[in-house]
BAFI-3210 file (N, C-alpha, C; in Angstrom, 3 decimals, decimal comma, padded with zeros to 6 digits):
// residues 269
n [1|2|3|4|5|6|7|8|9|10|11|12|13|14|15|16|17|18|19|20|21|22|23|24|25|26|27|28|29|30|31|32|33|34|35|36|37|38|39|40|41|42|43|44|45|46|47|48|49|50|51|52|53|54|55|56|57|58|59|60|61|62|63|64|65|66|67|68|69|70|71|72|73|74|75|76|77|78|79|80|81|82|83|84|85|86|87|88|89|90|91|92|93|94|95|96|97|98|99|100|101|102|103|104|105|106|107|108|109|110|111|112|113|114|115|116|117|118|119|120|121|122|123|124|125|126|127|128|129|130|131|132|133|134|135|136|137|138|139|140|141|142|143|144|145|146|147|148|149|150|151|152|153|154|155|156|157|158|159|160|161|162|163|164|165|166|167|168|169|170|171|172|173|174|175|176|177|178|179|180|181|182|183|184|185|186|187|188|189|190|191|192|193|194|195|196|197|198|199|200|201|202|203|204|205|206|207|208|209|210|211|212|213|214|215|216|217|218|219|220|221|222|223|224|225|226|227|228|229|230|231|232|233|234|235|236|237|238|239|240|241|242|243|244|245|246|247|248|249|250|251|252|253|254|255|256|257|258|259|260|261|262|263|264|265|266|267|268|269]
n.u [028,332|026,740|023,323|021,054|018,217|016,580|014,189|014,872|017,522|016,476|014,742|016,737|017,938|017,415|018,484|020,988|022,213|021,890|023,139|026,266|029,093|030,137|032,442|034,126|033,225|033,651|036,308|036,819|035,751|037,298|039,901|040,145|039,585|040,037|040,100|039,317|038,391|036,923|037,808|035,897|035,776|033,011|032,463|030,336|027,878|025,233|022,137|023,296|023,697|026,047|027,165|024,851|025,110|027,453|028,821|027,050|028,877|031,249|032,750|033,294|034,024|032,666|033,167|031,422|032,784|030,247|030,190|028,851|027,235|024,085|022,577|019,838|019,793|022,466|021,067|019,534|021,421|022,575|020,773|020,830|023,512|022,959|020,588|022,073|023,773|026,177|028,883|027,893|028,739|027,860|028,932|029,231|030,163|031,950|033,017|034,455|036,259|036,980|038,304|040,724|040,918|038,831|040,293|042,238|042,052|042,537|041,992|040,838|039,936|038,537|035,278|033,154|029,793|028,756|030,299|032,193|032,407|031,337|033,629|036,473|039,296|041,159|040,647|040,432|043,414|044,261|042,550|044,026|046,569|045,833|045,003|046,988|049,010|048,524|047,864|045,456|043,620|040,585|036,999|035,595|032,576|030,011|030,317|029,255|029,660|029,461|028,290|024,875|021,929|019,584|016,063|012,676|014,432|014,729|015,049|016,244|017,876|021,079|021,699|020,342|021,630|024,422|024,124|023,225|025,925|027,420|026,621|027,020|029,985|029,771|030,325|029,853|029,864|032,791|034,295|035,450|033,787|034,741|032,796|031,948|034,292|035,440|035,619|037,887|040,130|040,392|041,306|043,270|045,038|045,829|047,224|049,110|050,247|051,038|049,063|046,965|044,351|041,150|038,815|035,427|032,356|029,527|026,245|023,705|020,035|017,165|013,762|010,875|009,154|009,760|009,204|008,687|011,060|012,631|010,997|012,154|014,407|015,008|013,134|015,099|017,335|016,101|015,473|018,830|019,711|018,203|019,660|021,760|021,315|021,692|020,136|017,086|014,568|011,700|012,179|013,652|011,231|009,552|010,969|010,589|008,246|008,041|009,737|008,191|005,135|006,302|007,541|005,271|003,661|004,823|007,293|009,385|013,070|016,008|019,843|022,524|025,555|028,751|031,132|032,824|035,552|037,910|040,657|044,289|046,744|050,202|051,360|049,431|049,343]
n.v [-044,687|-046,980|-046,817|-046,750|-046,632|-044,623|-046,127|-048,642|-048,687|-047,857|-049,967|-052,096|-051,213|-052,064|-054,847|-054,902|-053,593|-055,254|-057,510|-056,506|-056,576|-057,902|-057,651|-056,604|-053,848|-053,559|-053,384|-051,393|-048,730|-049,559|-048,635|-045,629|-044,906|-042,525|-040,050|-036,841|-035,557|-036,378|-037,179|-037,938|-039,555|-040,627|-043,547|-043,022|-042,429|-042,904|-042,756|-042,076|-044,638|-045,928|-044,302|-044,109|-046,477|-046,295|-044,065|-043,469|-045,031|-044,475|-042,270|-039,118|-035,864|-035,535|-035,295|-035,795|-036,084|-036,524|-038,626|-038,609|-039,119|-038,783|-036,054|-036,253|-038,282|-037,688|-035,416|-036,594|-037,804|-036,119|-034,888|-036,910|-036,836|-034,668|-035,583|-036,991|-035,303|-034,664|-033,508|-033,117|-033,062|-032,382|-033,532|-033,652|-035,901|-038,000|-040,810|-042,655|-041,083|-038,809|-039,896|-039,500|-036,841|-036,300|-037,564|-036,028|-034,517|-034,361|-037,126|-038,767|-041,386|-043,545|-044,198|-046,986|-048,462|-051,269|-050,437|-051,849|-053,930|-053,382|-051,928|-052,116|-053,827|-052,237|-049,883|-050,405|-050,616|-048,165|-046,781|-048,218|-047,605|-044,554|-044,454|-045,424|-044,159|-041,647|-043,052|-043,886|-045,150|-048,042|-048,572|-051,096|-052,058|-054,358|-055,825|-057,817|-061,697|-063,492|-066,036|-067,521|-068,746|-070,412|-071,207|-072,916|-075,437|-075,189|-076,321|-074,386|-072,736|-072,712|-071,977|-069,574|-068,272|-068,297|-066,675|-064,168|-064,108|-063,591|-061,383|-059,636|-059,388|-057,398|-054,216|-051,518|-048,384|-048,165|-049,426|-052,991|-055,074|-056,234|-057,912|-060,708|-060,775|-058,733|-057,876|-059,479|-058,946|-056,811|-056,461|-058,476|-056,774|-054,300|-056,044|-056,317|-053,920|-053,647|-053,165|-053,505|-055,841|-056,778|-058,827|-060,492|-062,391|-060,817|-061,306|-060,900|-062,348|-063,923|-064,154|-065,968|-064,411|-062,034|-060,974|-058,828|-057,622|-060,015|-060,735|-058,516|-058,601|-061,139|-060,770|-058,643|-060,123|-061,904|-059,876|-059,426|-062,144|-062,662|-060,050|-060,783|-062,711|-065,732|-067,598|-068,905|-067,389|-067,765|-069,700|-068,228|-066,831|-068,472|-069,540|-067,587|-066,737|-069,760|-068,688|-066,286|-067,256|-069,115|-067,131|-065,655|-067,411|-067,835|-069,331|-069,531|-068,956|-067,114|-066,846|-064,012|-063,640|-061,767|-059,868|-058,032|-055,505|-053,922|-052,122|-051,425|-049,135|-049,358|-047,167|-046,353|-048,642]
n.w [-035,571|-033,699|-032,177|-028,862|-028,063|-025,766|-024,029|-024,689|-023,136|-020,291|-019,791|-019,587|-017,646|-014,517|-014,800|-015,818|-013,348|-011,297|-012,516|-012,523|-011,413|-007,894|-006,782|-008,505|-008,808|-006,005|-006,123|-006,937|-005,970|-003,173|-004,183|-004,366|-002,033|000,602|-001,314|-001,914|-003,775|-006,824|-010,884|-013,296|-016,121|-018,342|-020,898|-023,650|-022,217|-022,419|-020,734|-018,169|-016,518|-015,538|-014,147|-012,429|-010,803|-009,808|-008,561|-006,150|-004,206|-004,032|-001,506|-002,331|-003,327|-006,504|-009,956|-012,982|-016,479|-018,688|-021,533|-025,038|-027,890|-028,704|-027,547|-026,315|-024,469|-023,186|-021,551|-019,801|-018,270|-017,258|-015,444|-013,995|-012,666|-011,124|-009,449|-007,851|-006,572|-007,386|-009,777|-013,594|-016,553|-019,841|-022,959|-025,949|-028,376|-031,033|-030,760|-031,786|-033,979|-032,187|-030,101|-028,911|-028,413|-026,489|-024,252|-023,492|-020,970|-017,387|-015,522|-013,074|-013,871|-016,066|-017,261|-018,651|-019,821|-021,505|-024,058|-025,237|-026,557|-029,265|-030,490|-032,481|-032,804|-033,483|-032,533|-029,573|-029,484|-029,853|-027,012|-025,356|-025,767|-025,068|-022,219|-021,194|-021,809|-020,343|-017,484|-016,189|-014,956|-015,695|-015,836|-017,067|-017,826|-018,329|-020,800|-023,261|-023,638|-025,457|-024,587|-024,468|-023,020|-022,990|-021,997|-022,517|-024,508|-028,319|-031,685|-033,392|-031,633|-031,632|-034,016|-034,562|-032,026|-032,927|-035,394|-034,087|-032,864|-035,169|-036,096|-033,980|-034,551|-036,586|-038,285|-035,761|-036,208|-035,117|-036,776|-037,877|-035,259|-032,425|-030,744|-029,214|-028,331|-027,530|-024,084|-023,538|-025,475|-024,737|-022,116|-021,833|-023,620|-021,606|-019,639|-021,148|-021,329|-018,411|-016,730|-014,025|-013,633|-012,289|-012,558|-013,968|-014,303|-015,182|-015,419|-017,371|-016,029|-016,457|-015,596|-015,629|-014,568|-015,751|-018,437|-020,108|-020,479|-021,158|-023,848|-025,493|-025,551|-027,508|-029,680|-030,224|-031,453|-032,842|-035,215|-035,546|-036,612|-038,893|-040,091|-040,885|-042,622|-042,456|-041,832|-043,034|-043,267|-042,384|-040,565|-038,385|-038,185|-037,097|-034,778|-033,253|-032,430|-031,402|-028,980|-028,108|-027,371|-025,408|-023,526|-023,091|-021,508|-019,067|-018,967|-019,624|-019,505|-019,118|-019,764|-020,288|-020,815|-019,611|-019,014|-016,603|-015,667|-014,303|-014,593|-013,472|-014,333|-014,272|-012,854|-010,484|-008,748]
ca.u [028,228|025,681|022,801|020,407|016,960|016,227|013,056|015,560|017,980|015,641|014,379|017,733|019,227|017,398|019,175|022,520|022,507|021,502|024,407|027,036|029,886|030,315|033,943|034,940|032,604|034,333|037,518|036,859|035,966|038,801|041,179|039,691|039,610|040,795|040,708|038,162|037,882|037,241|037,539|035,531|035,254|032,215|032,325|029,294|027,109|023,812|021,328|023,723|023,624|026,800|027,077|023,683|025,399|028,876|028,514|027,196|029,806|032,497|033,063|034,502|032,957|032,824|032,850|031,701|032,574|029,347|030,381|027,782|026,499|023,268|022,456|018,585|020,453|023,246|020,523|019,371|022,833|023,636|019,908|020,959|024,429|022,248|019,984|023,415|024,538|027,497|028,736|027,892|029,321|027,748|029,944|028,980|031,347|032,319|034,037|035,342|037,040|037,473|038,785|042,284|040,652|038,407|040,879|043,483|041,942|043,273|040,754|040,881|038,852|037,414|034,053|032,273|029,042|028,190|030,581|033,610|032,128|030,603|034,171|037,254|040,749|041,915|039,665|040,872|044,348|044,121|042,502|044,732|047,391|045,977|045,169|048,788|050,147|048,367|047,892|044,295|042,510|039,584|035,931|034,578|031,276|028,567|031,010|028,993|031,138|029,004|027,700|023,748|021,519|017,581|015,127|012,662|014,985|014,007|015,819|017,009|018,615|022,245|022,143|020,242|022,945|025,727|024,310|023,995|027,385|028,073|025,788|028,225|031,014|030,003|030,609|028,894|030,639|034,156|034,888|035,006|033,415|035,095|032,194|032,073|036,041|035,953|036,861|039,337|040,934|041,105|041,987|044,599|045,966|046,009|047,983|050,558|050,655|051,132|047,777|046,733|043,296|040,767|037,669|034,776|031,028|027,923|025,653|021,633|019,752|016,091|013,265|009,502|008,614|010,680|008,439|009,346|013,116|012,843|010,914|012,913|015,975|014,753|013,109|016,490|018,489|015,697|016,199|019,908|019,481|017,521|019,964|023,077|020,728|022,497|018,974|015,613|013,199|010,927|013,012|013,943|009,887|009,118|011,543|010,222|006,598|007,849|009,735|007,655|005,021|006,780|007,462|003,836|003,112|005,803|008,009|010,852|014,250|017,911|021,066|023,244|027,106|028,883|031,937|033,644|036,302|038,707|042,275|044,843|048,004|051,455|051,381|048,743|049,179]
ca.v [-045,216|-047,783|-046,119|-047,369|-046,044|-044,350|-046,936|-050,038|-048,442|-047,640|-051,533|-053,117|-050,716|-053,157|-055,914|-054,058|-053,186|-056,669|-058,038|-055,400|-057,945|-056,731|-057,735|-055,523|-053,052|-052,733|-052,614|-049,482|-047,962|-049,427|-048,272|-044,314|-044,638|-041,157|-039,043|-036,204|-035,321|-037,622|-036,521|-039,398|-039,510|-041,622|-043,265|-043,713|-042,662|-042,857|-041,915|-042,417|-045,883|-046,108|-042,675|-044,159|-047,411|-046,168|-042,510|-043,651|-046,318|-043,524|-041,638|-038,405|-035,204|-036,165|-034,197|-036,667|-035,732|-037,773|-038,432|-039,303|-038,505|-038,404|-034,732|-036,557|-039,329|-036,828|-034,239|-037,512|-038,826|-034,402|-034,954|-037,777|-036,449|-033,378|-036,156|-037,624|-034,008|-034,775|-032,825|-033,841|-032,048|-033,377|-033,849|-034,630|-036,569|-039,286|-042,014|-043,190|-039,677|-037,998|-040,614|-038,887|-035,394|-036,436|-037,962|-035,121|-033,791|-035,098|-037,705|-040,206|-042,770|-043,512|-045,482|-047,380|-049,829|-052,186|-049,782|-052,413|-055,274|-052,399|-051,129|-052,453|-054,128|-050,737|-049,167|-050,489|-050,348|-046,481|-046,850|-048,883|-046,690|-043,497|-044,720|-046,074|-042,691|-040,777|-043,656|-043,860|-046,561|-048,189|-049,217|-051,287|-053,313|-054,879|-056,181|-058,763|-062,185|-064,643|-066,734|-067,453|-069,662|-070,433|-072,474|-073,988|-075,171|-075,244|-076,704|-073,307|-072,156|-072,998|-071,188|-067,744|-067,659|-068,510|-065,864|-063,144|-063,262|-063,299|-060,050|-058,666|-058,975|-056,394|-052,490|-050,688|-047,263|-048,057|-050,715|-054,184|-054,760|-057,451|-058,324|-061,141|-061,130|-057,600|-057,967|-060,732|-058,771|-055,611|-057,169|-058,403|-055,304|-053,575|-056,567|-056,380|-052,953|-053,425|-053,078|-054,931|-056,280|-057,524|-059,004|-061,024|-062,234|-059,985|-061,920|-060,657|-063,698|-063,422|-065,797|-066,161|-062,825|-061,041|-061,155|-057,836|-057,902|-061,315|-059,576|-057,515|-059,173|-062,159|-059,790|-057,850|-061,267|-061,884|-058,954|-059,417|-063,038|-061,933|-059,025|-061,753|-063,821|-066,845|-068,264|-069,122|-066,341|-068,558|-070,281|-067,457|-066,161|-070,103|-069,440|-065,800|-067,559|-069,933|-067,711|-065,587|-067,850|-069,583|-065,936|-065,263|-068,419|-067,352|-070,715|-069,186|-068,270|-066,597|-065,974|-063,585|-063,690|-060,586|-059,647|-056,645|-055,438|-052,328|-052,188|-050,224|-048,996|-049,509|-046,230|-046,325|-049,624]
ca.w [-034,216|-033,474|-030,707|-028,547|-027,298|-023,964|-023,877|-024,008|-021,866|-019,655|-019,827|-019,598|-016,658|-013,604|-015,283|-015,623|-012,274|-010,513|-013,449|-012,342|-010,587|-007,148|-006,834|-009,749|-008,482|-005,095|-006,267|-008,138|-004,379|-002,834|-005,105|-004,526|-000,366|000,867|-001,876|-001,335|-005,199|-007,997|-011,797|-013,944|-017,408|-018,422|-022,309|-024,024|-020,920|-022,700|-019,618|-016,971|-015,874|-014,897|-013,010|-010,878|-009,867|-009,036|-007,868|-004,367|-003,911|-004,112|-001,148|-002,922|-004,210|-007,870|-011,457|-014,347|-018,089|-019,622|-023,247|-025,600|-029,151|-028,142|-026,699|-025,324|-023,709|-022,537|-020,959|-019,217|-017,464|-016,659|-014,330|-012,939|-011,810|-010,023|-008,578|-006,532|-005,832|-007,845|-010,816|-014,263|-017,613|-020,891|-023,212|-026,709|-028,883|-031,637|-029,873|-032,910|-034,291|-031,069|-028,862|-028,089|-028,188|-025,224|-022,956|-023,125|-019,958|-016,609|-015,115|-011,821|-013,923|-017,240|-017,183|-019,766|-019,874|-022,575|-025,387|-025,945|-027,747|-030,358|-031,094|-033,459|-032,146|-033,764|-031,230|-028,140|-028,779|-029,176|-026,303|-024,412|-025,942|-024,347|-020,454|-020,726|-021,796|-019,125|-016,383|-016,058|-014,449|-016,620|-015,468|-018,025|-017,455|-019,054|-022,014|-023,695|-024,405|-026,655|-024,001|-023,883|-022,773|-023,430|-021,694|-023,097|-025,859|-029,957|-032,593|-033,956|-030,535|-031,678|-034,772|-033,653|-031,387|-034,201|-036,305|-033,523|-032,660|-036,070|-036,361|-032,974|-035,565|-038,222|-037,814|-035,008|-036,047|-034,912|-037,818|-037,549|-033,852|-031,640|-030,245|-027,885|-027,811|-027,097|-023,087|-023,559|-025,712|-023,726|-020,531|-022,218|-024,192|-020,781|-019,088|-021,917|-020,645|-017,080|-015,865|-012,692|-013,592|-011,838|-013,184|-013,269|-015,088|-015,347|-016,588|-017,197|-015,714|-016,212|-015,470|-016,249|-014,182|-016,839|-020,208|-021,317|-021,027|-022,114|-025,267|-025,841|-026,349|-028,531|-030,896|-031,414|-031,849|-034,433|-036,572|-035,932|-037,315|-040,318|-041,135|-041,405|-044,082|-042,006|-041,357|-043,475|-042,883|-041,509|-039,605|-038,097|-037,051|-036,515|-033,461|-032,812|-032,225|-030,186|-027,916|-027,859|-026,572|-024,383|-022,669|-022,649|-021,076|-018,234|-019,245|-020,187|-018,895|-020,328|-019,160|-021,492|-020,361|-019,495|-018,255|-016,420|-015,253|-013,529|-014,789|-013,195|-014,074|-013,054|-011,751|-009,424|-007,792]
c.u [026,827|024,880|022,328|019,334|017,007|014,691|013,963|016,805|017,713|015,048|014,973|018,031|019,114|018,185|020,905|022,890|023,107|022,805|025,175|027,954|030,112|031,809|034,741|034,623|033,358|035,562|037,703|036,793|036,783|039,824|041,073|039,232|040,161|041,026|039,253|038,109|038,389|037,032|037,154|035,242|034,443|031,890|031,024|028,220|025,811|023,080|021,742|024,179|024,603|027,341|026,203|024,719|026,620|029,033|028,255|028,392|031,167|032,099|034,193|033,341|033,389|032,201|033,121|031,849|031,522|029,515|029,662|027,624|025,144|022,457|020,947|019,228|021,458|021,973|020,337|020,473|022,785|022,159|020,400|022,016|024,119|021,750|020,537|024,003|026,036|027,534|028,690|028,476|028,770|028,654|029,839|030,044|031,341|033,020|034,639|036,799|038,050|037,817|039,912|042,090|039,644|039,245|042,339|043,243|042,490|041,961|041,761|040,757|038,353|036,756|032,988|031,352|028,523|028,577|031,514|033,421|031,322|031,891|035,234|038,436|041,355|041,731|040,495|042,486|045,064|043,624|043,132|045,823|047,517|045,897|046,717|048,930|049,739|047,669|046,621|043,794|041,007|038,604|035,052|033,493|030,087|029,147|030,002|030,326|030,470|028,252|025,576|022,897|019,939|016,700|013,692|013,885|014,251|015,220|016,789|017,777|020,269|022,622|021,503|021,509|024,616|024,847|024,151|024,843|027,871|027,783|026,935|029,467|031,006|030,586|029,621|029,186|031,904|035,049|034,592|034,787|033,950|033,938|031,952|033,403|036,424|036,319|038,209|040,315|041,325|041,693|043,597|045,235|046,459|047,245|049,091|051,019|051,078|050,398|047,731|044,905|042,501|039,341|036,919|033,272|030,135|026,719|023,802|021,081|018,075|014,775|011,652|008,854|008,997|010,262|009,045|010,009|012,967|012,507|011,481|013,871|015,784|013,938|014,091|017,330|017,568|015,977|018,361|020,288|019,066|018,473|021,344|022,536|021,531|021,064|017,975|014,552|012,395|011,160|012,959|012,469|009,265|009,751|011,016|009,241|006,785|008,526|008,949|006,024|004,917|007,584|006,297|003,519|003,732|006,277|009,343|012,418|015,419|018,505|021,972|024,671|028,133|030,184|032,625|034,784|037,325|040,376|043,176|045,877|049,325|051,772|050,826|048,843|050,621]
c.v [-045,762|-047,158|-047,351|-046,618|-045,517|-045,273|-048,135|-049,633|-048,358|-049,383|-052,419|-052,686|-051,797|-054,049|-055,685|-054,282|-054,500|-057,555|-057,395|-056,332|-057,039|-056,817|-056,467|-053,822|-052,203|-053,011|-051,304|-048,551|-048,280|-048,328|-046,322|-044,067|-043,762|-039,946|-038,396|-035,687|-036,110|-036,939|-037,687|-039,128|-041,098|-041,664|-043,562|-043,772|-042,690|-042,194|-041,994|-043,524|-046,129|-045,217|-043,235|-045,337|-047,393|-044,653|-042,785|-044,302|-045,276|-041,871|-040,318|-037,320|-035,255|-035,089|-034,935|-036,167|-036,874|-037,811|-039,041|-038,509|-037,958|-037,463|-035,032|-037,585|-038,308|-036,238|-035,382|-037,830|-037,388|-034,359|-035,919|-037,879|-035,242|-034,289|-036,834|-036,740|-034,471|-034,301|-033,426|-032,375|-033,088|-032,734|-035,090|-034,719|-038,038|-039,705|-042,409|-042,032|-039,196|-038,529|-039,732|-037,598|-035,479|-037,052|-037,550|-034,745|-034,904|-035,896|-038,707|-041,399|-042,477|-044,835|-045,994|-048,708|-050,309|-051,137|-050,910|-053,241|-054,767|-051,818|-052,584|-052,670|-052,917|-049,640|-048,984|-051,044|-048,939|-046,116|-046,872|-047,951|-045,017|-043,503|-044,784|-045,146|-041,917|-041,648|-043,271|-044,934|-046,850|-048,963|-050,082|-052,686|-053,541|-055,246|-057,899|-059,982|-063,886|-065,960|-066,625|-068,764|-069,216|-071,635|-071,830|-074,457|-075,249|-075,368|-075,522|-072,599|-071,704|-071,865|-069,806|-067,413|-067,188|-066,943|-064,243|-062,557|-063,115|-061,478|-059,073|-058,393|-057,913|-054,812|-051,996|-048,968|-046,723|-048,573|-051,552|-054,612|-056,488|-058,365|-059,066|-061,229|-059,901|-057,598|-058,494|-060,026|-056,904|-055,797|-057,615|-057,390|-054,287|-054,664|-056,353|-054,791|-052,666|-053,184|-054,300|-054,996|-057,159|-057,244|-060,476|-061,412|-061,137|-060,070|-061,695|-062,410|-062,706|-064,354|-065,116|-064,607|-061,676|-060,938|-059,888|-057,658|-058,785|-061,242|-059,454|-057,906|-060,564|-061,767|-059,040|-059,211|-061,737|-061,166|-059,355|-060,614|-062,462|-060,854|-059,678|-062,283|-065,029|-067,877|-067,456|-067,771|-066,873|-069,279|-069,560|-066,814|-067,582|-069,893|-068,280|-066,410|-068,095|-069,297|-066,691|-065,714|-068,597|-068,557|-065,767|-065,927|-068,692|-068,863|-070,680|-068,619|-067,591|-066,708|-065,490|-063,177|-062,257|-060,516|-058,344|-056,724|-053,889|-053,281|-051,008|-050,134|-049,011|-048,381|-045,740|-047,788|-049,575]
c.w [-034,006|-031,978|-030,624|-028,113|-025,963|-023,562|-023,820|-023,530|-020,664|-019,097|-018,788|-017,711|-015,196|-013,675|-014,990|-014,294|-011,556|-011,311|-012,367|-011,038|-009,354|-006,284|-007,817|-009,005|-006,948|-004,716|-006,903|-006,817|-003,725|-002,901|-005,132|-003,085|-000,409|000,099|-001,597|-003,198|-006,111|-009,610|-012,763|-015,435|-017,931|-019,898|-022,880|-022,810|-020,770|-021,385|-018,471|-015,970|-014,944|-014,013|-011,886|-010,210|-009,315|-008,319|-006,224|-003,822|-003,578|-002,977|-001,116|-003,069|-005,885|-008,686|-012,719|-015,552|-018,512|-020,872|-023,743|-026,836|-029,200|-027,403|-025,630|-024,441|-022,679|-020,969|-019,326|-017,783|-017,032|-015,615|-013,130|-011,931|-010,790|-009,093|-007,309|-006,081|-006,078|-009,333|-011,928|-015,632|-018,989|-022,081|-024,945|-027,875|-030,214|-031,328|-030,407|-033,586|-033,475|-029,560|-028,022|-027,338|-026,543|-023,875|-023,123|-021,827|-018,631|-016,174|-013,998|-012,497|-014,981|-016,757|-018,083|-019,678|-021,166|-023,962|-025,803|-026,750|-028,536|-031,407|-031,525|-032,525|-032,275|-032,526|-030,197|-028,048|-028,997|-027,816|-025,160|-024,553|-025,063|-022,760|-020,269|-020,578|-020,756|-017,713|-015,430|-015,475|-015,388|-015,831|-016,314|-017,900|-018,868|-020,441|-022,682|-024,235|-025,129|-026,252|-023,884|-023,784|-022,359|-022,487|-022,066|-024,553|-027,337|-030,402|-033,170|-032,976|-030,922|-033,356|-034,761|-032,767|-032,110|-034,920|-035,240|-032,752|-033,704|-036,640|-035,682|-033,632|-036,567|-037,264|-037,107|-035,245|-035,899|-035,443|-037,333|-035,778|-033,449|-030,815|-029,252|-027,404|-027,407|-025,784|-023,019|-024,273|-025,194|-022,905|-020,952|-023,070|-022,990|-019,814|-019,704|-021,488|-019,182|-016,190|-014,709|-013,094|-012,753|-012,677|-013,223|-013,978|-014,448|-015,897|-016,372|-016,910|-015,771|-016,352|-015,993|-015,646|-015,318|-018,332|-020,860|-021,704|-021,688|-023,849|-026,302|-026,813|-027,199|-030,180|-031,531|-031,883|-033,209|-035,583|-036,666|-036,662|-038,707|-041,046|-041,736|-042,507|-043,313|-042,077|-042,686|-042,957|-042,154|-040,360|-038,460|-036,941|-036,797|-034,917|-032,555|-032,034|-030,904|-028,313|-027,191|-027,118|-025,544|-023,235|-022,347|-021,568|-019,436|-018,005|-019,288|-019,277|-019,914|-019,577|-020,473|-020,484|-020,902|-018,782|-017,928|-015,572|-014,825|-013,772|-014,516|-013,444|-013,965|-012,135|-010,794|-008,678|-006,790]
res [x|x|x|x|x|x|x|x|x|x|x|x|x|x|x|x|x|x|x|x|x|x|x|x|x|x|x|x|x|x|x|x|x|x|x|x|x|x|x|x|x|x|x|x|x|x|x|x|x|x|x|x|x|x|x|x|x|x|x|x|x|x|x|x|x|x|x|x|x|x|x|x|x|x|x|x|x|x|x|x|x|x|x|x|x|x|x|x|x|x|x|x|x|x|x|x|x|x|x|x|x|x|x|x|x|x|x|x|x|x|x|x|x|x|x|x|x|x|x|x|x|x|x|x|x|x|x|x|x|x|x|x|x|x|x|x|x|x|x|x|x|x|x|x|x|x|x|x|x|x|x|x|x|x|x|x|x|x|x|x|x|x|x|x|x|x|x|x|x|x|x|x|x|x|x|x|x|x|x|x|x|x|x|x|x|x|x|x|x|x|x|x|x|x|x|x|x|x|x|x|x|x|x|x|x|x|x|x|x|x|x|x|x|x|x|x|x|x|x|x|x|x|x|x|x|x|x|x|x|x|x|x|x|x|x|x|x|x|x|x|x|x|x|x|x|x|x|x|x|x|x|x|x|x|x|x|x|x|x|x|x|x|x|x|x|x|x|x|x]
***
């Protein structure tokens, strides 16, 4: 299973948030008007993220399972469900292994940010397979879907991008990773099931104030360039340079394309 840092989690989560569609977002509260207890199972909940930005939104008293591999990330997300005076249970796990074994228990709601375009078609239609069987509703945000966009441009723009979605294709842990097709093809595995979906972009937008995110994420698309071999080595830190100047220089912009979405059912609608 492919991690991530509590330093670029930590980074990203502003971004997340300000992303985070707010159509999708408040249909998930809608859809949970009147009930006075909520039971949430949250996948992949690294430090919480998605516990902080939906927890208020939900007028309920709430008891999250946080699942994570991670036991420092975990400890993280089980503070931050004290800090909302809502219960948290960590909850550590291989997502890959122990998919079924974690969502035997009864739940309102599973919720996952930025895990689906990490895991395998195999993945998510075990997945899709188990909400069906026990008629779960699904929260899933921050799904990367292959879209990005650079200003200033450089000649190498078109193929950094070509090679890290080709990178989003290898194995993150769960086999071959769907990467940017991973919503599209959940959304639809849950429609062929009878889900009522609604959904919607999330897309990180981040402008010349933003050097560090901006950073951030052009240094990992480098290494992820470089670890395809798709691109020249040089090539490759020829572009680094000038991104990375043209961040300094506060010139620069992104947008990275995102989509989420809440699928429910036939038996709850």
């Amino acid at each position: 299973m492919s991690g991530f840092s509590a330093d670029w989690l930590t980074l990203r989560e502003p971004y997340d948030l300000r992303a985070r569609n707010a159509a999708v977002l408040n249909s998930v509260a809608d859809a949970f008007k009147g009930k006075s207890k909520l039971h949430i199972i949250d996948f992949g909940c690294g430090t919480g993220s998605t516990l902080r930005a939906l927890a208020p939104r939900l007028n309920a008293a709430q008891d999250w399972r946080l699942i994570d591999y991670d036991r420092t990330l975990l400890a993280r997300a089980v503070d931050s469900a004290a800090a909302l005076n809502v219960r948290g249970s960590a909850i550590t796990a291989d997502l890959d292994r122990e998919l079924e074994t974690v969502l035997q228990v009864s739940a309102d709601l599973l919720t996952t940010s930025a895990l689906l375009d990490l895991v395998s078609d195999e993945w998510l239609e075990r997945l899709a397979n188990c909400v069906s069987a026990r008629g779960i509703p699904v929260y899933a945000a921050l799904s990367y879907d292959g879209r990005i966009e650079i200003s200033p441009a450089h000649r190498a723009d078109e193929a950094i991008v070509d090679a890290v979605n080709q990178h989003q294709r290898s194995d993150k842990g769960f086999g071959p990773a769907l990467g940017p097709l991973a919503a599209a093809s959940a959304i639809s595995k849950f429609m062929q099931r009878g889900f009522s979906v609604v959904q919607g972009p999330a897309d990180w937008i981040a402008s010349s104030e933003d050097g560090d995110f901006q950073s951030a994420i052009v240094q990992g698309w480098g290494a992820a360039a470089h670890e395809t071999g798709a691109l020249a080595h040089q090539d490759i830190e020829d572009w680094l340079a000038f991104r990375q100047e043209e961040i300094a220089a506060g010139h620069a912009s992104l947008r990275v394309g995102h989509i989420e979405f809440f699928a429910v059912p036939p038996s709850r609608i």
